[in-house]
C-alpha positions as CSV (number, residue, x, y, z in Angstrom):
1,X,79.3,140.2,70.8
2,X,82.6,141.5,69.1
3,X,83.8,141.8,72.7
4,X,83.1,138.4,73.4
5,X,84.5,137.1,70.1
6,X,88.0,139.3,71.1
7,X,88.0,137.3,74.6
8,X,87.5,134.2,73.1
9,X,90.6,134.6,70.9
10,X,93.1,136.7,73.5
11,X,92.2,133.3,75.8
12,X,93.2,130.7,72.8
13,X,95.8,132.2,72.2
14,X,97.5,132.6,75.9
15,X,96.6,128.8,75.7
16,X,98.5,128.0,72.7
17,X,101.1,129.9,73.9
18,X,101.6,127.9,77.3
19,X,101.0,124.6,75.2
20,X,104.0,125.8,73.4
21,X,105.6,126.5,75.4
22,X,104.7,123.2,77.5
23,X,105.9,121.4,74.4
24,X,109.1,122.7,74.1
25,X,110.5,122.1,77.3
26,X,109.3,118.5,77.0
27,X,110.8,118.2,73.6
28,X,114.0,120.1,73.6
29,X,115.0,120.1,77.2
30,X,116.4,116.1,78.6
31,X,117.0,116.1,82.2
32,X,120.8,115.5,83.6
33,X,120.4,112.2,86.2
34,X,122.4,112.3,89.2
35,X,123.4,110.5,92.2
36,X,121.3,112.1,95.5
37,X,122.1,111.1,99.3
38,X,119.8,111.8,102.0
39,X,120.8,111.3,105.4
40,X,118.1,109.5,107.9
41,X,119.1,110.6,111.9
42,X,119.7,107.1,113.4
43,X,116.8,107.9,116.4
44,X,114.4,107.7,113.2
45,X,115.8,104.3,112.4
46,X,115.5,103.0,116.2
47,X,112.3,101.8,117.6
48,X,111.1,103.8,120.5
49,X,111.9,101.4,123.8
50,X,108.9,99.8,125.1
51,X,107.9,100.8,128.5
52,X,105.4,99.4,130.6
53,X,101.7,99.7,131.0
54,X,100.5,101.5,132.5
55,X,97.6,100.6,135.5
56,X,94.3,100.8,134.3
57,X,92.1,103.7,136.4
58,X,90.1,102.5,139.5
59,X,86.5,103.1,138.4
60,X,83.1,101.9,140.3
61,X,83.2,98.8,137.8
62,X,86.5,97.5,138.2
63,X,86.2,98.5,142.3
64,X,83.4,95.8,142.0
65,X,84.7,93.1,140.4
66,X,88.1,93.4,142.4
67,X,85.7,93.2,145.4
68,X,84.1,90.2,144.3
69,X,81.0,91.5,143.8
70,X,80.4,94.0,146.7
71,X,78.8,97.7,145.8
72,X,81.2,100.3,146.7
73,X,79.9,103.6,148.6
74,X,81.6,106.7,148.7
């Protein structure tokens, strides 16, 4: 149990330690603002072109209805 007890209290304090230190950069420490650019490539900014459908595949359904009806046998 004394080992456990040890643990226990080498664990708090590594956590109060990292609060503290937590806090003090949060307390003592003000960030410096500052103007930032980013440049965006202009083929990012253009829409891709539109092309044209394409064809839909020839498949035993549409074969039928551009038949008008008739089966199709291959």
């Amino acid at each position: 149990m004394p080992s456990l007890i040890r643990f226990l209290t080498f664990v708090g304090v590594l956590v109060a330690v990292g609060f503290g230190a937590v806090y003090a950069l949060a307390t003592f420490v003000t960030p410096r603002p500052r103007e930032m650019t980013v440049t965006i490539p202009a083929a990012r900014l253009r829409p891709p072109a539109a092309t044209a459908a394409a064809p839909l595949p020839r498949t035993a359904g549409t074969d039928a209805a551009l038949d008008g009806g008739a089966t199709s046998t291959q």
